[in-house]
LOPA-765488 format. One record per residue (C-alpha): x, y, z; residue number from 1; residue in three letters. Coordinates in steps of 0.05 Angstrom, whole numbers, plus 32768, in hexadecimal, padded with zeros to 4 digits. Layout:
! LOPA-765488
     c1     c2     c3   num   residu
      X      Y      Z   NUM      ALA
...
! end
This chain:
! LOPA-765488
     c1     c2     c3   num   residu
   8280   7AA6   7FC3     1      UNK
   8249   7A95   7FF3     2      UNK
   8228   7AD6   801E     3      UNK
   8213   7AD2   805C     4      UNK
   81DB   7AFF   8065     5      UNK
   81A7   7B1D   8099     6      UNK
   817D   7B5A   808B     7      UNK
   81B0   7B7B   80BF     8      UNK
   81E3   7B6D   8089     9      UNK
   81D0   7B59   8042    10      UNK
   821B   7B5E   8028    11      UNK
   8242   7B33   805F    12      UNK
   8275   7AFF   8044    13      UNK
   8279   7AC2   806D    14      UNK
   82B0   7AAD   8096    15      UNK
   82C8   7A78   805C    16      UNK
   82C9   7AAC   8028    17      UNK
   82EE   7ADB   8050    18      UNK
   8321   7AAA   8068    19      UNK
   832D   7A91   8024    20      UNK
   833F   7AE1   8016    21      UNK
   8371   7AEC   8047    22      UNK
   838E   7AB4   8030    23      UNK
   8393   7ACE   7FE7    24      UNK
   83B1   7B15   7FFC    25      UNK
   83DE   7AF2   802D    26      UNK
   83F9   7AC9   7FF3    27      UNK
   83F7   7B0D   7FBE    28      UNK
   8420   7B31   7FED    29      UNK
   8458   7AF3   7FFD    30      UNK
   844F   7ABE   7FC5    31      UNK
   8477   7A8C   7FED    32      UNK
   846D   7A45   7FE7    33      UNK
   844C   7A47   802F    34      UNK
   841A   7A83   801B    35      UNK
   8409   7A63   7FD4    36      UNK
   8401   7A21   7FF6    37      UNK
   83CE   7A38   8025    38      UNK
   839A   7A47   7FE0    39      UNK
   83A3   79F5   7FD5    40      UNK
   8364   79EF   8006    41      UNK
   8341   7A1F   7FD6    42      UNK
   835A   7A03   7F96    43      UNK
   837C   7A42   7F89    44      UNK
   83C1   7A35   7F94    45      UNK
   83D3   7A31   7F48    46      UNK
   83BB   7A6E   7F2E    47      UNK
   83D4   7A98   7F6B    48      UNK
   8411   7A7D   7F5A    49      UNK
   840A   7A8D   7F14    50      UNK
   83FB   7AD8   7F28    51      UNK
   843A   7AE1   7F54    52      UNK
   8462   7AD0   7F10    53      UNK
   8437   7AFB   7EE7    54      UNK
   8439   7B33   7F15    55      UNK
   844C   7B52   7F4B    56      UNK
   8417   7B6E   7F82    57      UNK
   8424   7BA3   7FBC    58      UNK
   83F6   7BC9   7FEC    59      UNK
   83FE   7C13   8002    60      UNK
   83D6   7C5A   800B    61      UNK
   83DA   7C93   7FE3    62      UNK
   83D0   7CD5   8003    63      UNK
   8394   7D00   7FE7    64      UNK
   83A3   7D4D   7FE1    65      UNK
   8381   7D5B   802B    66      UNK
   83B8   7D25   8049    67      UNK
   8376   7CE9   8047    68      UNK
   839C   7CA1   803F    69      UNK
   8379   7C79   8013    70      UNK
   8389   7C2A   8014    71      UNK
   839B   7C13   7FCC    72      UNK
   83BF   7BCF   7FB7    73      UNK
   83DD   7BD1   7F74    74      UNK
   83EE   7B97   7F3D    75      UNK
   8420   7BA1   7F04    76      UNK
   8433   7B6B   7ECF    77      UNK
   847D   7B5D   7ED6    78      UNK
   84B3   7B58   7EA3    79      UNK
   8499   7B8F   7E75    80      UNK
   84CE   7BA8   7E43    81      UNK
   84F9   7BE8   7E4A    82      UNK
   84BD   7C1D   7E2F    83      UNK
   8489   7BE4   7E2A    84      UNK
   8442   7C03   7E51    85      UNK
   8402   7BDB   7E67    86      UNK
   83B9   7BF0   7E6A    87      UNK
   839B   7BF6   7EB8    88      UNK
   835E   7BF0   7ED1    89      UNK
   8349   7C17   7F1D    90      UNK
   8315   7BF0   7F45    91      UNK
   82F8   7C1A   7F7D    92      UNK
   82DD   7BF1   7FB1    93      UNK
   8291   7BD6   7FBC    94      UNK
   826B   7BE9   7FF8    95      UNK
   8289   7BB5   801E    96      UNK
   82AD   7BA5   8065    97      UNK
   82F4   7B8B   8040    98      UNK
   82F5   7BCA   800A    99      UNK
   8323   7BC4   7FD9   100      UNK
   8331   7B7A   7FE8   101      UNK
   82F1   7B64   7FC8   102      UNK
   830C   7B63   7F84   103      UNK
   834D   7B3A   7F95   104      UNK
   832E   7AF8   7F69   105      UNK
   8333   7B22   7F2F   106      UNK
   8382   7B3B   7F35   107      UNK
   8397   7AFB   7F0F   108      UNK
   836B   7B08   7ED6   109      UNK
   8376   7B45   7EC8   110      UNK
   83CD   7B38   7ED7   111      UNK
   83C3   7AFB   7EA0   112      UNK
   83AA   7B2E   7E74   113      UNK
   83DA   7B5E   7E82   114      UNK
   83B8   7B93   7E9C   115      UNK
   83D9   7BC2   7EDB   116      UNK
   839D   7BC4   7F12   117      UNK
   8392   7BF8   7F51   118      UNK
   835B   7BE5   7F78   119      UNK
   834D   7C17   7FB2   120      UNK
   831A   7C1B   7FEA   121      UNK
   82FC   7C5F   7FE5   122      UNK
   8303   7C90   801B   123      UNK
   82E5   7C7B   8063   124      UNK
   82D9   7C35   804A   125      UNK
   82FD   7BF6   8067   126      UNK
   8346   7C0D   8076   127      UNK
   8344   7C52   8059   128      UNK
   8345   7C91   807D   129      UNK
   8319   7CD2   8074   130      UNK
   82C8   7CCB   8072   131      UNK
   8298   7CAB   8045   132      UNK
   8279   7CDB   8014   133      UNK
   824C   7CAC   7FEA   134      UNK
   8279   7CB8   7FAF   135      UNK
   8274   7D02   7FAF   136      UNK
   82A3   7D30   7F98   137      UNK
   82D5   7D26   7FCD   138      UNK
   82D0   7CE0   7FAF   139      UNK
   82D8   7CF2   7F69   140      UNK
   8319   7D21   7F7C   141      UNK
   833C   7CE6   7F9E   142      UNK
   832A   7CB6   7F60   143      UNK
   834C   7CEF   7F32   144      UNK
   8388   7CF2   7F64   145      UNK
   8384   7CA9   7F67   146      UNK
   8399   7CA6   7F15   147      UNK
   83CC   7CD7   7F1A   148      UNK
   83EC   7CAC   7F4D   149      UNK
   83E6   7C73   7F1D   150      UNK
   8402   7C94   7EDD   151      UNK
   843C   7CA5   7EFE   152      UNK
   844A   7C56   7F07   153      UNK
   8489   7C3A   7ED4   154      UNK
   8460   7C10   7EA6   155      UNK
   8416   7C2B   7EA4   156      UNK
   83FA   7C47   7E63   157      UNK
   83D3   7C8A   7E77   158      UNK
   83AB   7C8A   7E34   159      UNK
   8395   7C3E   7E47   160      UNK
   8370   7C4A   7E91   161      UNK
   832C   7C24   7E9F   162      UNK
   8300   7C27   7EDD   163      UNK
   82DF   7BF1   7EEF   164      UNK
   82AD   7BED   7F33   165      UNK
   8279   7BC2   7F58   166      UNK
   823D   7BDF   7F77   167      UNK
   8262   7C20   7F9C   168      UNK
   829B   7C14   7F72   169      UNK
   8272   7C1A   7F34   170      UNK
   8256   7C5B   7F49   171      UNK
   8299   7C79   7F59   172      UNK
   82AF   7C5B   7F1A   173      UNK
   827E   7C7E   7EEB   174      UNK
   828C   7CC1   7F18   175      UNK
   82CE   7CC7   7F0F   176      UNK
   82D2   7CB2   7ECB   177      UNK
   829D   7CF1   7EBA   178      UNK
   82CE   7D25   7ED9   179      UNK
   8312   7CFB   7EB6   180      UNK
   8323   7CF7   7E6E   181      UNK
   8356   7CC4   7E7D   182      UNK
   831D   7C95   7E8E   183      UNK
   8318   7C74   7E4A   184      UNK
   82E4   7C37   7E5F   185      UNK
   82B3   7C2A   7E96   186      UNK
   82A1   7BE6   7EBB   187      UNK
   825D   7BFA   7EE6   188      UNK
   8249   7BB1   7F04   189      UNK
   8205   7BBF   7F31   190      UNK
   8214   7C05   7F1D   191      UNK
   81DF   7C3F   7F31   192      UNK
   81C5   7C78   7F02   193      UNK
   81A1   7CA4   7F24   194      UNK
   81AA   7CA1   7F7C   195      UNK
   816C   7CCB   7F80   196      UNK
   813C   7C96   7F5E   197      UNK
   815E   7C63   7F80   198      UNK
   814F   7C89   7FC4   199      UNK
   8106   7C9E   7FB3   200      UNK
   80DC   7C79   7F7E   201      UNK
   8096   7C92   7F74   202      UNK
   8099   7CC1   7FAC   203      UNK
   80AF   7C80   7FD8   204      UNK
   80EE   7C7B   8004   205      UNK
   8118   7C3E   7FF5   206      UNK
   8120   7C37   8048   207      UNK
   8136   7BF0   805B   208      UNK
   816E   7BF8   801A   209      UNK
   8180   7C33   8031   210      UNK
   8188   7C22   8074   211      UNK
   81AA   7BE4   8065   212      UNK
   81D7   7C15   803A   213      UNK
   81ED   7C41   807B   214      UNK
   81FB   7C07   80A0   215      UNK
   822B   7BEB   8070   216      UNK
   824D   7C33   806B   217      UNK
   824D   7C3A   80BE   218      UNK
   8226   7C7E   80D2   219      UNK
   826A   7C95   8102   220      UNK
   829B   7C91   80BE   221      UNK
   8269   7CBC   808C   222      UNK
   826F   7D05   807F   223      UNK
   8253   7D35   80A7   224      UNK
   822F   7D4D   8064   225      UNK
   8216   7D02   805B   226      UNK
   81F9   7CF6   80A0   227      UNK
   81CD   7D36   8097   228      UNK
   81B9   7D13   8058   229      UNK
   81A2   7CD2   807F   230      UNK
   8177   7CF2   80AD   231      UNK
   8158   7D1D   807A   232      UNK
   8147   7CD7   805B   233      UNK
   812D   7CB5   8099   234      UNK
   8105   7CF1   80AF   235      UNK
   80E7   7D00   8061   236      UNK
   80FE   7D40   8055   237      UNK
   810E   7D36   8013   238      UNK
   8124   7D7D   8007   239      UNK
   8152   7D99   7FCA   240      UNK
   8195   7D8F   7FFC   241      UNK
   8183   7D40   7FF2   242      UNK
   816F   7D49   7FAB   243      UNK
   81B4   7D6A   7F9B   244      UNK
   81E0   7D40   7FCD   245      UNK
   81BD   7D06   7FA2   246      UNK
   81C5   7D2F   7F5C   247      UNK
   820D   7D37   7F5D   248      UNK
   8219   7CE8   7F6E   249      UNK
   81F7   7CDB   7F34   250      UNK
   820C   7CBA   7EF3   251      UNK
   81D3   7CC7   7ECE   252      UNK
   81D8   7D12   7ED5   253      UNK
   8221   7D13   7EB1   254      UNK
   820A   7CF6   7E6E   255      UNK
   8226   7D38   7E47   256      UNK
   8262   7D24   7E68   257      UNK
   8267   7CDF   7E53   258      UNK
   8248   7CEC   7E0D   259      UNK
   8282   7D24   7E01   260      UNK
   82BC   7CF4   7E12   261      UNK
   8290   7CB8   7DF3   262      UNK
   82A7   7C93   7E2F   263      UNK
   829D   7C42   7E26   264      UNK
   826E   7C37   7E5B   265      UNK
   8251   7BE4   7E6A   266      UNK
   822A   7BE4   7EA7   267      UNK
   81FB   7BA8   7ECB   268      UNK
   81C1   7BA5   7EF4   269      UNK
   8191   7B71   7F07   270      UNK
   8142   7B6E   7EFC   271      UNK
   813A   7B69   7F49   272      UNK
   816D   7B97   7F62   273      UNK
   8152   7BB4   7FA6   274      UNK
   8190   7BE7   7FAC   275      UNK
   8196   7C11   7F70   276      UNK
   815A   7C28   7F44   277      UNK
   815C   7BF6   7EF9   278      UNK
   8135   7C2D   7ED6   279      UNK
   8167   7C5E   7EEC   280      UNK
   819F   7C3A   7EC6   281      UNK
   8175   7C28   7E91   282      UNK
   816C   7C71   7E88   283      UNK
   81BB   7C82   7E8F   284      UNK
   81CA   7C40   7E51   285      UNK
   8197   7C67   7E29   286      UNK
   81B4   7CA3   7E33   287      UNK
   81F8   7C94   7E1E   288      UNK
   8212   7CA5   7DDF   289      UNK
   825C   7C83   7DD8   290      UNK
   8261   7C39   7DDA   291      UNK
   8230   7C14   7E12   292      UNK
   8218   7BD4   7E2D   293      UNK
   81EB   7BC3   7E5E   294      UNK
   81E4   7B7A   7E73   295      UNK
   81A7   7B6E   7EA1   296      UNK
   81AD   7B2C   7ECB   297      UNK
   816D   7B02   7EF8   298      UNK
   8182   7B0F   7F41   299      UNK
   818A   7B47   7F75   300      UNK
   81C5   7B7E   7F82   301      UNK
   820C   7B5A   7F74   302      UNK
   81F7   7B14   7F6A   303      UNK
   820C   7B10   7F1E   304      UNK
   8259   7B28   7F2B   305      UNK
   8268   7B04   7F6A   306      UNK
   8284   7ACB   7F4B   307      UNK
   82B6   7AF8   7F22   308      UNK
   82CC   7B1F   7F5B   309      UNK
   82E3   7AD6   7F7E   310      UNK
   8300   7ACC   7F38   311      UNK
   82CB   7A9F   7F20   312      UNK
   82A9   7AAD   7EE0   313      UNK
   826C   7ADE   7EDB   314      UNK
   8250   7AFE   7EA1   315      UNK
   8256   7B40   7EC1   316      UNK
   82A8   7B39   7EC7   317      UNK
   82AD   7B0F   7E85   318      UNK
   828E   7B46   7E61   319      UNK
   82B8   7B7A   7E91   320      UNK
   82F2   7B52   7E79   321      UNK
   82E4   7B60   7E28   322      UNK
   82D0   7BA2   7E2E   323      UNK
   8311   7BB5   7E4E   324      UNK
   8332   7B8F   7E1E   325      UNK
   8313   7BAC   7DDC   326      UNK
   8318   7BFB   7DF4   327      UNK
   835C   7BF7   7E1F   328      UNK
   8388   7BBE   7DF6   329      UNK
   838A   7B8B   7E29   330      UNK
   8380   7B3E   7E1B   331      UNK
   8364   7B23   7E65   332      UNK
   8326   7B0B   7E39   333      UNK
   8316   7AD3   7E08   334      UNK
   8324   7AFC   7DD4   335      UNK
   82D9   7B0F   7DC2   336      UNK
   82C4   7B56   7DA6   337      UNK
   8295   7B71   7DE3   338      UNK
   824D   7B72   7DD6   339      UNK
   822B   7BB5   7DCB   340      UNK
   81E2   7BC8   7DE0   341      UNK
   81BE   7B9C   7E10   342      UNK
   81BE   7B59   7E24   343      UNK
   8188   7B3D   7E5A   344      UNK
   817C   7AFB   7E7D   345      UNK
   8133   7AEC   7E89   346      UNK
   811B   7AD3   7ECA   347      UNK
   812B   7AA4   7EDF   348      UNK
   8160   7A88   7EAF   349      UNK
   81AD   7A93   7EB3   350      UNK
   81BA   7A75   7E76   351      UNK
   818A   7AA0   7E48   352      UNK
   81A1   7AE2   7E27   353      UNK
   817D   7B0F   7DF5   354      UNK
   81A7   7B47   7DCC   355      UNK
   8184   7B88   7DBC   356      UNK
   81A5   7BCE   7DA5   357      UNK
   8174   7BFB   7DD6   358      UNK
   8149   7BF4   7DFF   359      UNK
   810D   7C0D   7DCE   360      UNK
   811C   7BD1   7DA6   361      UNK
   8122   7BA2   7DE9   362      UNK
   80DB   7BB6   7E0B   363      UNK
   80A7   7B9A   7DEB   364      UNK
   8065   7BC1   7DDB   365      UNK
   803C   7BC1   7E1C   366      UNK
   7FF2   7BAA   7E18   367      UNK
   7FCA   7BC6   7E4D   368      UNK
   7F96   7B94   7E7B   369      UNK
   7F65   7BC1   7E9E   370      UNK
   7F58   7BB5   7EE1   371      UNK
   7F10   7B9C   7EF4   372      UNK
   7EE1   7B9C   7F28   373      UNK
   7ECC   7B57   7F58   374      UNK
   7E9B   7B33   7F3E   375      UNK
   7E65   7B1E   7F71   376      UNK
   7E7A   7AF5   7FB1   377      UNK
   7EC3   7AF8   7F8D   378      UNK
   7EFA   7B20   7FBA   379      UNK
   7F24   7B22   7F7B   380      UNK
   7F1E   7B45   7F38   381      UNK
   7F33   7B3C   7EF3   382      UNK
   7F6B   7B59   7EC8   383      UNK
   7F54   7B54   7E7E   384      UNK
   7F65   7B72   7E3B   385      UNK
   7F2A   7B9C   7E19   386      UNK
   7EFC   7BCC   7E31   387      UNK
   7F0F   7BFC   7E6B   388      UNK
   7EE3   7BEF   7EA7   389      UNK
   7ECE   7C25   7ED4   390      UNK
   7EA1   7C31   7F0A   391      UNK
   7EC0   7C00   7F3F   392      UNK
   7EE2   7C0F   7F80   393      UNK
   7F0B   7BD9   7FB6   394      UNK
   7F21   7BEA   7FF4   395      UNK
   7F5B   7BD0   8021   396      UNK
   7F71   7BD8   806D   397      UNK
   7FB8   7BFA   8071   398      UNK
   7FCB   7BDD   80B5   399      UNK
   8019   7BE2   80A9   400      UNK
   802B   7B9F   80A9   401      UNK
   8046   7B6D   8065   402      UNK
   8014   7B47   803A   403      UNK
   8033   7B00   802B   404      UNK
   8049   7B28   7FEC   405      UNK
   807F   7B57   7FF1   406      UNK
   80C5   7B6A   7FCA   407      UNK
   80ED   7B40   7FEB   408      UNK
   80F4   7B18   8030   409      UNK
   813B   7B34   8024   410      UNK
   8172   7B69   8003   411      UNK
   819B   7B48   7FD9   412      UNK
   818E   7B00   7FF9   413      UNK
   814C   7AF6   7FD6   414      UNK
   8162   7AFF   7F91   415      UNK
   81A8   7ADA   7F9C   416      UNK
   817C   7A9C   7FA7   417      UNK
   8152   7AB6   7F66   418      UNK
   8197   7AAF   7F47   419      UNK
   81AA   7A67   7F60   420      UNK
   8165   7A52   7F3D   421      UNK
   8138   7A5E   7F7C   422      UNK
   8104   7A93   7F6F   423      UNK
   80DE   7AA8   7FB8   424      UNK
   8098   7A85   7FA7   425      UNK
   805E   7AB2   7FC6   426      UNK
   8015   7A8E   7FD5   427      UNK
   7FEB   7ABE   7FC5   428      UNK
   7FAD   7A99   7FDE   429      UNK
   7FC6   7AB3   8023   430      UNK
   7FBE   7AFF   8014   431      UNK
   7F98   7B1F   803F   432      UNK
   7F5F   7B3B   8016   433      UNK
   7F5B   7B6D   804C   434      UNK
   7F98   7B88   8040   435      UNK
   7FA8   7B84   7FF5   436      UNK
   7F79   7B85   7FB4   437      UNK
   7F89   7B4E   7F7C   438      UNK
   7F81   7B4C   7F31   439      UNK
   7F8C   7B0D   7F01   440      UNK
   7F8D   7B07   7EBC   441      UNK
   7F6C   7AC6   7E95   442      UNK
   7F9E   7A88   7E8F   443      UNK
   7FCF   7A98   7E5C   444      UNK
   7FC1   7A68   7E19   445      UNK
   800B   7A69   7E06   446      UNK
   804D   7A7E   7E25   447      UNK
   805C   7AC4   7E2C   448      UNK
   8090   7AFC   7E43   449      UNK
   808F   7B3A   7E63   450      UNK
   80C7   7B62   7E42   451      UNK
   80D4   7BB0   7E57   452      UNK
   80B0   7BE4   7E80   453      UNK
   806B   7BDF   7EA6   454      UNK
   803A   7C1A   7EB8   455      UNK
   7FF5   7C18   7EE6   456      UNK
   7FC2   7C49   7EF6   457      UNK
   7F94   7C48   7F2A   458      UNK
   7F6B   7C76   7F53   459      UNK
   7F7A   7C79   7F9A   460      UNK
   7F52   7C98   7FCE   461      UNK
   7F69   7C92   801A   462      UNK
   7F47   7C99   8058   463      UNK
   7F7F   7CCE   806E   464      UNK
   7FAC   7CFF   8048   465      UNK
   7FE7   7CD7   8037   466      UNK
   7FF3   7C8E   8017   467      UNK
   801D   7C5E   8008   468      UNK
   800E   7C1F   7FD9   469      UNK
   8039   7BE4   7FB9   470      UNK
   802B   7BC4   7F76   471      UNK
   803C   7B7A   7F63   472      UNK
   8040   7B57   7F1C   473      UNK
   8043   7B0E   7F32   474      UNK
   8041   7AD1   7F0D   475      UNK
   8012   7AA4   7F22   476      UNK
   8005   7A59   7F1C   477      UNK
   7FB9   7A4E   7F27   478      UNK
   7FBF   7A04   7F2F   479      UNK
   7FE4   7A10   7F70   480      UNK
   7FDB   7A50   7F80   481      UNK
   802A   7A62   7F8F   482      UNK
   804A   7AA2   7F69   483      UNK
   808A   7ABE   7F56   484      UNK
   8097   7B12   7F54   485      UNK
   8098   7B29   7F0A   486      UNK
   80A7   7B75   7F21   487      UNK
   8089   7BAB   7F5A   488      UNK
   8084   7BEB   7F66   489      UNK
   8074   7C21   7FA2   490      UNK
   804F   7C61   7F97   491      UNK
   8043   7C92   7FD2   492      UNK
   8004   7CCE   7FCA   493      UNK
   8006   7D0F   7FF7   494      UNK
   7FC2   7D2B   7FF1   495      UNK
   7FAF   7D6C   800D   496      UNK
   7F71   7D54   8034   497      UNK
   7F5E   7D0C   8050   498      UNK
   7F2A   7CDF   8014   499      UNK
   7F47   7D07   7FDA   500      UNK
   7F37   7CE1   7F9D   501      UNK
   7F84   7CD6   7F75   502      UNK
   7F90   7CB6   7F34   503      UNK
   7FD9   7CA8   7F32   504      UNK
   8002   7C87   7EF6   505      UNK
   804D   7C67   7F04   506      UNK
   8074   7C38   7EEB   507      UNK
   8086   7BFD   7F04   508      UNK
   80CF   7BDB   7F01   509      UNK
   80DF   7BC7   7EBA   510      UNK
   80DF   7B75   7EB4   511      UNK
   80F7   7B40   7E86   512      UNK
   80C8   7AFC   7E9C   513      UNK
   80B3   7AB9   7E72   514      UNK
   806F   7A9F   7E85   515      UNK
   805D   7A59   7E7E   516      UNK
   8012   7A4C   7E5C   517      UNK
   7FE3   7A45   7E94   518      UNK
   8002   7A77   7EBF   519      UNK
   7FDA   7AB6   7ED6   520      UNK
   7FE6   7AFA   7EEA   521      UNK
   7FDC   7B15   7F24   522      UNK
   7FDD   7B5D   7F3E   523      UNK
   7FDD   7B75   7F83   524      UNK
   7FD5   7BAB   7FA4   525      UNK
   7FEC   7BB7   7FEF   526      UNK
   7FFB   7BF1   801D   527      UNK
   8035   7BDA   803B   528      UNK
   8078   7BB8   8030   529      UNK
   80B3   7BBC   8058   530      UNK
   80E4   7BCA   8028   531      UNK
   80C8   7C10   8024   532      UNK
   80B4   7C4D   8047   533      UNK
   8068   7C48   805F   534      UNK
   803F   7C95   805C   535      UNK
   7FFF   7C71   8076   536      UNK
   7FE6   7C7E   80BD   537      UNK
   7FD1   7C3F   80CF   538      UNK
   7F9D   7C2C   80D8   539      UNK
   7F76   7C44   809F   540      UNK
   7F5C   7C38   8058   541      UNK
   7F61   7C38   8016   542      UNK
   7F30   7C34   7FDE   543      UNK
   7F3F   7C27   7F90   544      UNK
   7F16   7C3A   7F5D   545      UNK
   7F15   7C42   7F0A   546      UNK
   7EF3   7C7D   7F01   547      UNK
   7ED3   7C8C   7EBD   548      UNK
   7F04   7CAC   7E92   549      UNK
   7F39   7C9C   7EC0   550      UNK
   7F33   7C48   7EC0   551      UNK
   7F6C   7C20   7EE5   552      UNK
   7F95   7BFA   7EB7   553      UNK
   7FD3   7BDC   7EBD   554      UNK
   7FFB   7BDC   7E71   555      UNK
   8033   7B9D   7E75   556      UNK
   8067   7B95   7E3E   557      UNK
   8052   7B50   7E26   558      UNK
   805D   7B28   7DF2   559      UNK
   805C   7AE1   7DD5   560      UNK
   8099   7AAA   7DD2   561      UNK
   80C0   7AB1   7D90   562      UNK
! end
């Protein structure tokens, strides 16, 4: 499936994509020769036409308990025997203009392996009624009603009931499944842990995500409860209604829940997901106690499922596809036991995949490299193993505009190209000096990874009370001077008075990166990027020092090439 994105719109299908799905629910709902011939163009005549003899596929609303119609379309294998039942898996919708019809590609496999499937478009999205709640409890009610509904259909095992969600759906998915016993196994595809952390990392609003979010979700269909929230968010009143609105919508915080029921939970995420927080659903795999996976792919938010949702293959749905199979009885997959623990891809190939059972045995030990001061008539520094160094200080203009380094140019876009093999390459010869302060380490003598979680310290002293700065781990070649990201992070400082003197410690976004010998790498430092919210008043400064007993350092998971 191509995209066709802007930054207005990060999720938009193209016009080809959704042409070829109106023709595919045109031909579900009236498998004539006429509709089934129309997929030909696609090459998708055959197994639509497979589907219509394996199943049969109807669309309707079921009323919630408050009279709120919410659009569902339901599959159910035909010609089961007199008392013979099928498992069923409920897909609540992504955060997406069609809703529910996003998942239409994967109605054939999951009718091959004779599952019953009820995908829905949660309330106020696409072509159901009521308001968006950002899968709140309103949204967790109707998901509850939503299985009543579908054990009461001839044919469908209750004890055999799976979720399975993308993005928004994943959320949902997790939700609902922590209030419902009859949820007996979880598919969480760009799933979120914790919506707090994904909000507000390091004291930092996620703005342009965010943003990006409420367009998608249309400000005039949200909840009057939820449109408090967003101005809350873009004014920075980050108060305890947000922190509870936030709470509540959060996987992370129903582990006790999950861990009672021991809930079969597999969830994805990607290295360079700009939506939803990684460490967040790091945190949430660790946490669970019942069986768990957690695959984490190169690329941005969605970009390692799309293919499966069109029906294509993906690891994300191929391993959706077994775990179903192995914990509700189904046989849509090859047959494979499901793999436990975690599997990762390192950037930047698709093809790789290390196995670990946690993610204290995935991350390796971190070594730290201690940030250094310029040497004379150099405007950068070094970043060394050995002895702290102290006693230096760099300073850098906040003038709210982008270095040449930043996140990415794009949500979503940015890492979908990643995917395809096509990394954004920075130059970071054309930093402005002014603006950002830049470490490098020596030339690498062999090949090496970064593997797990990152921390830095630095002092930061600005010119007025508040500040905002970014870090970036890039890899570097020095022969040309071009970079890729490794991994970022934003902290923001609210200091009581103006030239307050703060040592702050944070972590930066857990990573999983080969390095070629020869390679370098670089940190910088900026003040602004346009991915997140900016707390400097421009223009100012900001000054960076490694005071004694306090020295900057920046401690990197890496290891060599076995």
């Amino acid at each position: 499936m191509s995209i066709d994105g802007t930054p207005e719109t990060p999720f938009a299908l193209s016009a080809e994509d959704l042409a070829r799905l109106d023709a595919i629910r045109e031909g579900m709902l009236d498998p004539s020769p006429r509709r089934i011939g129309r997929l030909d163009q696609w090459g998708l005549a055959d197994e639509y036409e497979t589907y219509a003899e394996t199943a049969g596929y109807r669309e309707f609303s079921i009323a919630m308990a408050d009279g709120t119609m919410i659009d569902a379309a339901l599959s159910i294998p035909r010609n089961l025997a007199p008392g013979q039942t099928c498992p069923a898996v409920v897909m609540p919708a992504p955060l997406i203009g069609i809703g529910r019809n996003a998942y239409l590609g994967m109605f054939p496999r999951w009718a091959r392996g004779g599952y019953a499937v009820l995908a829905y478009s949660q309330r106020g999205l696409a072509e159901s009624g009521g308001e968006i709640h950002v899968a709140g409890p309103q949204d967790v009610a109707d998901g509850i009603e939503i299985i009543n509904a579908l054990v009461q259909i001839e044919g469908v095992d209750p004890d055999r009931i799976g979720f399975f969600g993308s993005s928004y759906g994943a959320g949902t998915s997790l939700l609902v499944a922590a209030k419902d016993p009859r949820v007996k196994a979880v598919v969480g595809t760009s799933a979120w842990g914790d919506l707090f952390a994904s909000l507000y990392e390091n004291g930092t609003r996620h703005l342009k995500a965010f943003e990006a979010l409420v367009r998608l979700f249309g400000e005039e269909r949200c909840s009057k409860e939820f449109r408090g929230i967003i101005e809350k968010i873009r004014n920075n009143t980050i108060d305890d209604e947000v922190r509870e609105f936030a709470r509540v919508r959060s996987p992370r915080h129903h582990l006790k829940a999950y861990n009672d029921a021991r809930t079969p939970i597999l969830l994805t995420t990607a290295w360079h997901e700009t939506i939803f927080s990684v460490p967040a659903v790091v945190d949430l795999f660790t946490g669970l106690q019942g069986p768990k996976s957690l695959l984490v792919q190169v690329g941005d938010h969605g970009n390692g499922e799309l293919p499966g949702l069109t029906g294509l293959i993906s690891k994300p749905t191929e391993m959706a596809y077994r775990w179903m199979d192995h914990h509700l009885g189904g046989t849509v997959g090859d047959g494979a036991a499901p793999q436990f623990g975690i599997r990762s891809e390192y950037m930047h190939n698709l093809l790789s995949e290390l196995r670990h059972d946690s993610w204290a045995d995935y991350a390796l030990p971190r070594k730290r490299f201690h940030l250094a001061g310029a040497a004379a008539g150099r405007s950068d520094a070094r970043l060394a193993e050995g002895q702290p160094q102290p006693g230096w200080s760099r300073s850098v203009r906040a003038t709210g505009w982008d270095t040449a380094v930043v996140v990415a140019p794009k949500l979503v876009q940015t890492g979908l190209v990643e995917r395809l093999g096509m990394p954004h390459v920075y130059r970071t010869a054309g930093v402005d000096r002014e603006l950002a302060a830049i470490w490098t380490t020596a030339p690498l003598q062999q090949p090496m990874r970064v593997q797990g979680d990152l921390e830095l310290r630095v002092t930061v002293t600005p010119r007025a009370m508040d500040a905002t700065i970014v870090a970036y781990l890039l890899d570097c070649d020095p022969a040309t001077g071009t970079a890729r990201i490794i991994t970022h992070a934003p902290y923001t400082l609210t200091n009581k008075q103006a030239g307050q003197a703060t040592t702050v410690t944070f972590p930066l976004q857990p990573a999983h990166y080969v390095l070629a010998r020869g390679r370098v790498l670089q940190l910088v430092i900026g003040t602004h990027d346009q991915f997140f919210a900016d707390a400097n008043s421009t223009p100012t400064s900001i000054e960076f020092t490694s005071p004694q007993g306090a020295e900057s350092y920046l401690d990197i998971p890496l290891g060599t090439l076995d």
